[in-house]
N, C-alpha and C positions, 0 to 999 in steps of 0.2 A: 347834264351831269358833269364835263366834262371842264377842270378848270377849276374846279370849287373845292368845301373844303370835306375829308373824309372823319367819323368816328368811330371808333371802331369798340363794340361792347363786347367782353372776354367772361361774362358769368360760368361759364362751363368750361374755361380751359380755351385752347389755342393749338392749332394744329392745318398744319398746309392745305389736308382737303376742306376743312371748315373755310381757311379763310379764300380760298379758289373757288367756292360752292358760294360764299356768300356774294364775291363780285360780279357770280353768274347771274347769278338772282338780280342783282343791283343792275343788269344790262348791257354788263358789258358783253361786246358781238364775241359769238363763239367763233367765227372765224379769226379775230383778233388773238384771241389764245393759241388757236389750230396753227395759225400761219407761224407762230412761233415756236410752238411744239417740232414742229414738221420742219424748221429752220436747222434747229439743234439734231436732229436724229431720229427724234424719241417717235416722232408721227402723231397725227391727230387721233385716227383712231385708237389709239392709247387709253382714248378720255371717254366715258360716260357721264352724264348729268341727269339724274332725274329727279324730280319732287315727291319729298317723301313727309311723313308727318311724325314729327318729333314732341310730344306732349303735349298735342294739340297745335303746335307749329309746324306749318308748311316751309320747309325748309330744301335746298341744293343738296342732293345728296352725290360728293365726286367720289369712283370710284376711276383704277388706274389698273389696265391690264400691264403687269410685270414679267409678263414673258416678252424671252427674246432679248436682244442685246440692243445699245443705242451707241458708245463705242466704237469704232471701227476694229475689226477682230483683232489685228496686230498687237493691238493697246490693252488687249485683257489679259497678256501673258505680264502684266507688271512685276518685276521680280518681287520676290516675300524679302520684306528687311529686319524687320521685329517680330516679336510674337507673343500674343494676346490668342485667347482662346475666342474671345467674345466680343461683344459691342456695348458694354458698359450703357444699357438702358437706352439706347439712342439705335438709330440708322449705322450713325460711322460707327467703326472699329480702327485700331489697329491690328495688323495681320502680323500674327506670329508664323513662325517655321512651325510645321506639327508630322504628328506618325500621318499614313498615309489614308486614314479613316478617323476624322478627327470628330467630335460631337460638337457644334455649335448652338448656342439658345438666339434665333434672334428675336427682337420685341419692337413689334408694329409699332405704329403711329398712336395706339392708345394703349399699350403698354401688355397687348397680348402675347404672349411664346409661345413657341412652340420646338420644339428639339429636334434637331436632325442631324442625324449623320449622313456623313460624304464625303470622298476621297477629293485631296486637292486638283488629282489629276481629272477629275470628273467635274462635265460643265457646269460649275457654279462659281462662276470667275470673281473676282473683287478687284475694282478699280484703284487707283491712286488717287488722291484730290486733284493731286496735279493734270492728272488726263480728261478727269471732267471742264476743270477749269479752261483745259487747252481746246476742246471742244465747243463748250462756249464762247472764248474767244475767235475762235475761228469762224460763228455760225453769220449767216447774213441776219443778222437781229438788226434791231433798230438802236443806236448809243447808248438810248434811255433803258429798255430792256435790258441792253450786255450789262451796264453798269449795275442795274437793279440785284440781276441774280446772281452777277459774279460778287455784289459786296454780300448778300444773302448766303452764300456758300464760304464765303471768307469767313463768315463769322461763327460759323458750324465748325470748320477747321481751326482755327482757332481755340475754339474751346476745348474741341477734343485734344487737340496738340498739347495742350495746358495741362489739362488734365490727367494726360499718361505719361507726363516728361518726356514729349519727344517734340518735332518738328513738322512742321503741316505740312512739308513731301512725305511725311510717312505715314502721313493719315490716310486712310484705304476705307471705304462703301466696299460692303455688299451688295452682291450686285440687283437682290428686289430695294433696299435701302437705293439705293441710287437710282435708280429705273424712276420709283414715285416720287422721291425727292427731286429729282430734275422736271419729274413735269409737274410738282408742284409748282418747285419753285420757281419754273421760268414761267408756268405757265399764269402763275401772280404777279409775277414782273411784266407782263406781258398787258398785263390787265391791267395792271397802276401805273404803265408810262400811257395807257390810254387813258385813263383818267384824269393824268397829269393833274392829282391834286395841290393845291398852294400849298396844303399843311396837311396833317394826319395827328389825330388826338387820341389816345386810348388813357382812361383813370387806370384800370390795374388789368393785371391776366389771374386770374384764376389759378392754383396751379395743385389743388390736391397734397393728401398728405398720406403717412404709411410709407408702402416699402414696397419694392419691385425685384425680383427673381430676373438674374439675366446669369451671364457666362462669367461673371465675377463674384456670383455668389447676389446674396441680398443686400441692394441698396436703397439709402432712404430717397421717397420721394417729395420736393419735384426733382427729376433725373438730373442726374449734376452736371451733363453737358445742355441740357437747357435753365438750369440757373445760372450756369458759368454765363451762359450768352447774353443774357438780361442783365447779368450783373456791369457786367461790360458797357452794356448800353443804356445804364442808370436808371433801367425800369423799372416802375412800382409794382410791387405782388401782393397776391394776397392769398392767404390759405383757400378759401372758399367751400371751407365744412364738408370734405368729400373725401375719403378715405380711399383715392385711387389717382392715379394719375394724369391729370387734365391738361397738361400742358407739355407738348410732345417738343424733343428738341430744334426742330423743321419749324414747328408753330411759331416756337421763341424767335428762333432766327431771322423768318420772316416778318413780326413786329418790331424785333430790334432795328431791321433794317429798314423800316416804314413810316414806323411811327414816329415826327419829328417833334411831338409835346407829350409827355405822362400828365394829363387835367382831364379835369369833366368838359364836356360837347361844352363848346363857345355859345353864343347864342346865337341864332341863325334859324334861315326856312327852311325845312327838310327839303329836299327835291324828291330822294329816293330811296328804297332801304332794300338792303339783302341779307337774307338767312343762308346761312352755310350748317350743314349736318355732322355730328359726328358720327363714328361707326358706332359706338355702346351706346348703352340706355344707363341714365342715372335715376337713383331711386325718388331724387327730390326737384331735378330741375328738368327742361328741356337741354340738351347736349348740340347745344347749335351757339356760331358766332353771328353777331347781326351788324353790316356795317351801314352806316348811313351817310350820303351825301347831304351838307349844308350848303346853302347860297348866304351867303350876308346878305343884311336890312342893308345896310348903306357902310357908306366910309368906314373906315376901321383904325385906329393908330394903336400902335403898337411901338413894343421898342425891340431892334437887332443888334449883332454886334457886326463893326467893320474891323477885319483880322487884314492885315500886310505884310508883306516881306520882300524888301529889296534885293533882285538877283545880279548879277553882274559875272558868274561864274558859270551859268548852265546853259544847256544846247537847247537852243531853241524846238528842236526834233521832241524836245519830253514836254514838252508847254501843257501841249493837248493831252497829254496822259496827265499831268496835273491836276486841270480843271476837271477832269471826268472822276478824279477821285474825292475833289473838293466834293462836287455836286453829289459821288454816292452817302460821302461823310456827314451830307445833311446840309451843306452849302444851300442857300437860298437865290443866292447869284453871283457869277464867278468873273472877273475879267481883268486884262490886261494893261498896263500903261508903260510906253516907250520914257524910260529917263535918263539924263546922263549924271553920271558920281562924278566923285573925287577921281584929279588926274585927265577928265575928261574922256570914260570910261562909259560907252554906251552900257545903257542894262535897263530890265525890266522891274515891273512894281505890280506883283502878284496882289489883289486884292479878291476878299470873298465876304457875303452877309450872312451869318448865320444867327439862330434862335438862339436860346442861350443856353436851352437843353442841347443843344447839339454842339454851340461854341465849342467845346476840348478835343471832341471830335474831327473836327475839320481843324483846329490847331497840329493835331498828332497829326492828320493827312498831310499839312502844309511841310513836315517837321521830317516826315518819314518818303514824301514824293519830290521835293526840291532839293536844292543846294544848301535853302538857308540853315543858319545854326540859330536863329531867334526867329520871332514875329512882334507885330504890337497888337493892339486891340485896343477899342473904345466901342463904349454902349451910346445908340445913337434911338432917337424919337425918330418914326418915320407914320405917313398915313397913307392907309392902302387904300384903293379903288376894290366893290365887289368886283368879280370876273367870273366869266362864263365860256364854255365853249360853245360853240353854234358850228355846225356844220350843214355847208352847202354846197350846191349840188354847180359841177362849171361843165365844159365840153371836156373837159380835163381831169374830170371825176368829182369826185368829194374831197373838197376842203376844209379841215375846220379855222374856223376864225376866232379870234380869242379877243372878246367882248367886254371891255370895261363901265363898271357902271357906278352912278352917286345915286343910290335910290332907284327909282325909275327911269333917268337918264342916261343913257346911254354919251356916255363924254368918250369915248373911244373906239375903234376897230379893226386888227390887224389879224390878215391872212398867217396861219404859222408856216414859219421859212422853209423849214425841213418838209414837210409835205408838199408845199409849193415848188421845193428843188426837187424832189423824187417824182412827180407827176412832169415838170419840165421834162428828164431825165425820160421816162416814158416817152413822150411826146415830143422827141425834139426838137421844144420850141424853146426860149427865148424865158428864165425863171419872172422877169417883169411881167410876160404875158400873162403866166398861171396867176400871179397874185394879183394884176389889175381885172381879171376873172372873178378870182373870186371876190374880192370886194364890190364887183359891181353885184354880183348874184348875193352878196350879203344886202348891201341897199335896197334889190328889188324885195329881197325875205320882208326887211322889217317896215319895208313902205308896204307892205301887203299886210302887215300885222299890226301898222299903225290902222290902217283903213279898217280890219275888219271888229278893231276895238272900238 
């Protein structure tokens, strides 16, 4: 599964336990999730997964215990800067200053409320974005994960910051919004850097119509901090004849930050597929997401763009915060080149490929994380190899090996670095050792598989 490419079907809407429920489904190891849950704060057992049956679909149904803090306590006392009574249809709010018994409405992940009163002084703390994000930055994830769910959350804050006229240090979770949101979202992050798909395809998200009751009175649906986040991310929507609300702003967030093409599924072998549950029942459809993994028939050409920008002014120390934003932006491949300018001026030559759904994207990253004041771009013909991940088994644990192929042939093989350096790093041995391992334990795999064919 591992390597290939993902689609992801959105008929009933879009929402973090749907699409967490459906990778589970798809295979990906629950330890793989757990190990990152438990990274961040939040803990494994947080997570429940069981199969439930949704209109006749057998589908992942995630549920997420929200009790308890994930936080370190110091960090719940964020001072209140603004004030908002409510959460404007979503998770986030902004937190107003209020009387000492204030009535809040908040509204789940499918658009449920429910009303409560309670004293600010009373534990029902709300974070800052800022201290989720500082959390996650902090946690021992894996690059691919940090980047996943920090650009994920970026783009939640984001909207809502837009949306209240303020600034996204002042966007503030409640703190069950935050609790399941973080282990949605990392725990999707978590699942799609193991996947490491080439691409990600969704045609549209569902997203319902009508109108939702929250703490600002009634607004129209789909909820405007998950339109804001598609809009952003040039996603295609579509009503989907459902007089409620199908696309939660968590859902949006996490397709905007996934999905690298708005088309129909390419053409390709299915490998795999996962059903994800939602918590309602719809009077016409099944309320589940279904993703599928594709393998390509053979070669593939396509066209990227190549984006540039000559630096000669920045610290070498930001390079690597660079590339990592390139690649959450939708970068396809990020790297380097030593040049010398005018004057005889050492300096670098940021280059990155991206789709062309994502091209503007990774231009504004290039624009807003460097020195440069321009970039260039040129659209280039390129032809791909399918690719596979295979993972096998060395004295140095499980490797995966990233598999290129023309058809049946396999015309390629290489050990991944980063795994290869973290089991070295275990083992202290020698990074050459682990990857002339695991290439040889990849040899003996398909000499064993050529044989048994």
């Amino acid at each position: 599964m591992r390597g290939l490419h993902l689609h992801i079907d959105c008929p009933a809407g879009a929402a973090g336990d749907m699409m967490l429920g459906a990778l589970i489904d798809l295979g990906v190891p629950l330890d793989v999730i757990g190990a990152a849950l438990d990274a961040v704060g939040a803990g494994r057992k947080r997570l429940t997964a069981n199969r439930i049956m949704k209109r006749g679909i057998a589908a992942i149904d995630v549920k997420v215990d929200a009790k308890g803090h994930i936080l370190p306590e110091h960090q719940h006392a964020a001072p209140v800067r603004k004030s908002d009574p409510g959460n404007s249809g979503s998770f986030v709010a902004i937190k107003f200053r209020a009387e000492a018994n204030t009535r809040h409405v908040h509204v789940d992940e499918h658009g449920d409320k429910t009303e409560l009163v309670h004293s600010h002084d009373h534990a029902h703390p709300h974070h800052h974005y800022a201290d989720i994000r500082w959390q996650i930055s902090r946690a021992p994830l894996s690059e691919g994960t940090r980047a996943r769910a920090l650009d994920i959350f970026d783009r939640l804050a984001r909207a809502e910051a837009k949306l209240h006229g303020t600034t996204i240090d002042e966007v503030m979770f409640h703190e069950v919004g935050a609790v399941d949101s973080i282990v949605d979202i990392v725990g999707t992050a978590a699942a799609l850097d193991w996947l490491a798909p080439t691409r990600v395809t969704c045609a549209s998200v569902a997203m319902g119509h009508g109108t939702l009751t929250c703490a600002h009175g009634v607004l129209p649906v789909p909820a405007p901090a998950a339109l804001e986040v598609l809009r952003e991310a040039s996603a295609i929507t579509t009503d989907g004849g459902v007089a409620s609300e199908l696309c939660t702003p968590t859902g949006a967030a996490i397709l905007a930050g996934s999905v690298t093409q708005w088309s129909p599924a390419p053409a390709g072998r299915p490998i795999a597929i996962g059903w994800g549950a939602g918590d309602s029942d719809l009077s016409d459809r099944a309320n589940v997401m279904r993703v599928v993994v594709l393998a390509p028939t053979a070669a593939a050409g396509d066209s990227v763009w190549q984006i540039d920008a000559n630096l000669d002014d920045m610290s070498p120390e930001l390079c690597s915060a660079a590339s990592d934003a390139l690649f959450a932006a939708g970068a396809v491949d990020v790297w380097w080149t030593p040049i010398t300018m005018k004057k005889g001026r050492p300096a670098l030559t940021l280059s990155a490929l991206a789709a062309t759904e994502t091209r503007d994207a990774v231009i504004a990253a290039f624009l807003r994380e460097t020195t440069t004041i321009g970039v260039r771009y040129t659209e280039l013909q390129r032809t791909v190899l399918a690719r596979a991940i295979v993972e096998v088994d060395t004295r140095y644990g499980k490797i995966p090996v990233k598999v290129a192929m023309d058809g049946d042939t396999v015309r390629n093989a290489a050990p991944e670095y980063e795994a290869c350096a973290a089991a070295a790093r275990v083992h202290n041995v020698p990074v050459k050792s682990v990857y002339s391992a695991a290439l040889a334990a990849y040899d003996t795999t398909a000499a064993s598989a050529r044989r048994e064919s």
